[in-house]
N, C-alpha and C positions, 0 to 999 in steps of 0.2 A: 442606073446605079450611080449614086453620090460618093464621091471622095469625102470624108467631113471627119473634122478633130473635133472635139469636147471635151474642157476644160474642165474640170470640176464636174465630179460624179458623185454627188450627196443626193441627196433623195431626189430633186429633180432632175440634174444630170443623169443619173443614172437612169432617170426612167424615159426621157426622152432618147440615150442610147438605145433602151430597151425596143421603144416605138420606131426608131430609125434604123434596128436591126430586122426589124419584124418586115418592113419596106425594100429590103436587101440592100442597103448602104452599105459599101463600104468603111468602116468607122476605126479612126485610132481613138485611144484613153490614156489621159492626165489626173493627177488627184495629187495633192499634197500628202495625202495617207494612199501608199499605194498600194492596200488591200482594197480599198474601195475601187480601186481602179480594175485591178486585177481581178476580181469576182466578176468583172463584166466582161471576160473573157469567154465566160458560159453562153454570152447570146452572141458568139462570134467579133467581139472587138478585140482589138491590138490595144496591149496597154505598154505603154512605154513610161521612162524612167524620165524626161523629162520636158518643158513644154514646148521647147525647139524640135526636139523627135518628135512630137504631137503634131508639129503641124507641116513638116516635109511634103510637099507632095500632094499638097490636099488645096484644093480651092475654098472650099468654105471652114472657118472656125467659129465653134459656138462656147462662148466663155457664160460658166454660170458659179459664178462666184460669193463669195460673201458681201463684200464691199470696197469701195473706193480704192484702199490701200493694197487692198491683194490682186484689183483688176490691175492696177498700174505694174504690181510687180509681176505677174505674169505676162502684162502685153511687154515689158521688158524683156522677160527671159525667154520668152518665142522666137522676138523679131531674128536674132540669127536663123531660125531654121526658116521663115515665114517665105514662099513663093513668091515672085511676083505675081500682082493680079489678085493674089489670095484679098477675100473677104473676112473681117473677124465682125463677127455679130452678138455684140453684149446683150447677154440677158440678166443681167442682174442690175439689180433694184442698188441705186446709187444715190448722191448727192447732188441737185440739179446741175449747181455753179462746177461742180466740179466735172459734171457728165461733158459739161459745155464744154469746157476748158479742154478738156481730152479728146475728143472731139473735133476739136479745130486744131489740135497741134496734131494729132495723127496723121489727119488728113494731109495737113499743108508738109507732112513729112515723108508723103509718099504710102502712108500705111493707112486701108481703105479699110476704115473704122465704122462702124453701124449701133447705134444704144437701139434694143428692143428685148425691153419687159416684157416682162408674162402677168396676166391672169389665171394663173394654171397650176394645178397642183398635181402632186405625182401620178395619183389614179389620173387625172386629164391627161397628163400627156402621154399616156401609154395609150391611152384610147384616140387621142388626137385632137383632144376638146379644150374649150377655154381659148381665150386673145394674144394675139401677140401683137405689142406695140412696135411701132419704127420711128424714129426719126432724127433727120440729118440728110444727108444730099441725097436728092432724090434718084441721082440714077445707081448710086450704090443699091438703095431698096427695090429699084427695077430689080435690079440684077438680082436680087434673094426673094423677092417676092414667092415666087413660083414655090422655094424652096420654105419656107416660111409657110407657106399655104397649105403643106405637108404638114406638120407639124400640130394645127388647130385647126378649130371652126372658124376663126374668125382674126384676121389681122387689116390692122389699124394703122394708114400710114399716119401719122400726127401732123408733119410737115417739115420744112429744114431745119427750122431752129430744134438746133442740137438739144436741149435740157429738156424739149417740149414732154418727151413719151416719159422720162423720168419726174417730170412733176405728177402727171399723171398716173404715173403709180403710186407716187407717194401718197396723193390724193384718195385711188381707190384703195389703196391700204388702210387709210386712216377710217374711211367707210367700214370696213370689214371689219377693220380690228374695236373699232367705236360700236358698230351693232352686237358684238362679241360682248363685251362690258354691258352693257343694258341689257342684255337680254338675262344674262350671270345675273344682273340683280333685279332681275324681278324674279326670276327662281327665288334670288335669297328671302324679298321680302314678303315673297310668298311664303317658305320653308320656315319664316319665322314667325308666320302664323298659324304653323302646322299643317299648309295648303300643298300638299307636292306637284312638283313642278308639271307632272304629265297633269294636272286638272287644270292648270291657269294656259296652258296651249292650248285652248279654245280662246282663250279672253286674246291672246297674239292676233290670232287666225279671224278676230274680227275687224282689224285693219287692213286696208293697202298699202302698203309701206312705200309703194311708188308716188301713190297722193299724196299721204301724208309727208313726204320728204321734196318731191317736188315743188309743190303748193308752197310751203317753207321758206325752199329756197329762192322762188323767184321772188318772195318780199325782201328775201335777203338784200338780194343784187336790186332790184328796184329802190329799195332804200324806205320800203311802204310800212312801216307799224303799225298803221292803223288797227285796235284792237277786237279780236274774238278771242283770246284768248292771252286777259294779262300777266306779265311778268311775276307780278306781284302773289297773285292766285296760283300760280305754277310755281313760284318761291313756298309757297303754304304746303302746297299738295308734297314738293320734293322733301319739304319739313318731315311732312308726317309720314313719308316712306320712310327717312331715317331711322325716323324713331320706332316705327315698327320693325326697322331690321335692327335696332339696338345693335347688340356688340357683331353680330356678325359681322366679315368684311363686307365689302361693299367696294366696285372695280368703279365704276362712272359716276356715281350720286353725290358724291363730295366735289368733288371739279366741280359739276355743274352751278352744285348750291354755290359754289365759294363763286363762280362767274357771275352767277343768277345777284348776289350780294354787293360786288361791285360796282355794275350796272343800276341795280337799284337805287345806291345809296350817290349814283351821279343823274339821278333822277328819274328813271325810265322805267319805275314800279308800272306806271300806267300800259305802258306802248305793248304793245302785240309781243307775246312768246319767241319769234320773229327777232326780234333786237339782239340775241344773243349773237348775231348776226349782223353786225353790225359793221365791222370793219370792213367786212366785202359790199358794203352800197356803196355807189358812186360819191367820191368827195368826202367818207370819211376813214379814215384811217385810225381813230383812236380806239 
C-alpha cells in the first residue's frame, strides 16, 4: 500500500486516483475547486483543503496540473507541509525552458522534483494503459520507477536533461493534435462533395501511416529532397482540396498551403514534398 498525494483531480487526476484506489493506495486530494476533490472521496480518498495537507505524510506526490504558472504555485504552497525524502512527480504537459529551470532549482533546493508526462488519457488510466515519460536525475526516477510502472503499460525514462520528457510531449501532442486537423478535413472535403465521412474511411485505411510518416521524416533530418513527390504538384492538389471544400472550415489546409507557398516561392517548387521539412535537416535553419 502507497502513501501518495494528487494534485489536481480534473479528468486525468481523478482517474488515475480512481486506478490508484482500485490498487489499495492510500491516497489524499487537492483541487483548486474542491468539489472535484471531494467527489473522489467515493473511491476512498481524503480530500483536504489545501496543498500542504495534501502532501503531510505521504512519500510520493503526483502534480497534474494545467501549466507552468499554477505548477509553480502549488509546488510553492505544499513545500510547507512537504516531508522529507518526499518525491513530487509532474505530470503535466509544460514549457521545456521553463520545466528545465524548475528542475534545477528544486532540486539544488532540496525539493526532489521529477517532470513525467503522460500519453494517457482518462479511460487509460483507469485501466493502467498509455506512457509515462521521466526525466531529470536518474536516481529520483529509480526511486519512482516501480511506482510509475503501476500506473501504465509503458514508461520512458528520456534521460537527465530536465526539458527532455517535456519536449517530447510537446512533440507527440503536436502529432496527435496535427493528425486531428487532417483527418477533420478530409471529412470536410469529402462532406463537400456529398461523400460522408463513414465512405472515404476506406480511402484512410489504404495507408500506413507509420511509412508514410516515417519515410518523410527521415528525408527530413537527412536533408534529402530528392523528388517522388513535388512541392509544386502537392501545392496544386492542396489547391483543389480547397476549393472543393469552398466555404466550409477547414482546421489544417490553409497553413499548409500558405507554408507550401513560401517555400515555393524561395524556390523549392521542384524538391520532394519532404522540404516542408526543412528546417530540421542538418545545417539548415531557415
Amino acid at each position: 500500500m502507497t502513501d501518495t498525494a494528487f494534485l489536481g483531480t480534473g479528468l486525468l487526476g481523478s482517474a488515475f486516483v480512481e486506478a490508484a484506489a482500485k490498487r489499495g493506495d492510500r491516497i489524499t486530494v487537492w483541487n483548486r475547486t474542491a468539489g472535484k476533490a471531494r467527489a473522489l472521496e467515493a473511491f476512498g480518498a481524503r480530500a483536504v483543503d489545501s496543498p500542504a495537507d495534501a502532501v503531510r505524510g505521504v512519500r510520493l506526490v503526483h502534480l497534474v496540473l494545467t501549466d507552468d504558472a499554477v505548477v509553480d504555485q502549488v509546488v510553492e504552497a505544499l513545500r510547507p507541509g512537504l516531508d522529507e525524502g518526499a518525491i513530487i512527480v509532474d505530470h503535466t504537459t509544460t514549457q521545456p525552458a521553463l520545466t528545465a529551470e524548475r528542475s534545477r532549482r528544486l532540486n539544488a533546493e532540496g525539493v526532489r522534483y521529477l517532470h513525467c508526462p503522460v500519453f494517457i488519457g482518462p479511460a487509460a488510466a483507469r485501466a493502467t494503459q498509455g506512457t509515462v515519460l521521466a526525466a531529470g536525475p536518474r536516481a529520483l526516477f529509480d526511486a519512482v520507477e516501480p511506482e510509475l510502472a503501476r500506473m501504465a503499460a509503458k514508461v520512458w525514462y528520456c534521460g537527465e536533461r530536465p526539458d527532455l520528457a517535456a519536449v517530447y510531449k510537446l512533440c507527440g501532442n503536436a502529432f496527435i493534435i496535427g493528425m486531428n486537423a487532417l483527418v477533420a478535413d478530409v471529412f470536410t472535403v469529402a462532406g463537400a462533395s456529398d461523400v460522408p465521412a463513414a465512405d472515404v474511411l476506406p480511402v484512410l485505411e489504404l495507408f500506413n501511416p507509420a511509412a508514410v510518416i516515417t519515410g518523410r521524416a527521415r528525408s527530413m533530418i537527412a536533408g534529402d529532397f530528392s523528388p517522388s513527390f513535388e512541392l509544386a504538384m502537392a501545392r496544386k492538389d492542396v489547391r483543389l482540396m480547397m476549393e472543393t471544400a469552398g466555404t466550409a472550415p477547414l482546421s489544417a489546409l490553409p497553413g499548409i498551403a500558405e507554408r507550401m507557398d513560401a517555400l515555393i516561392a524561395e524556390g523549392h517548387g521542384g524538391d520532394d514534398l519532404a522540404v516542408m521539412g526543412r528546417w530540421a535537416a542538418a545545417g539548415a535553419r531557415a
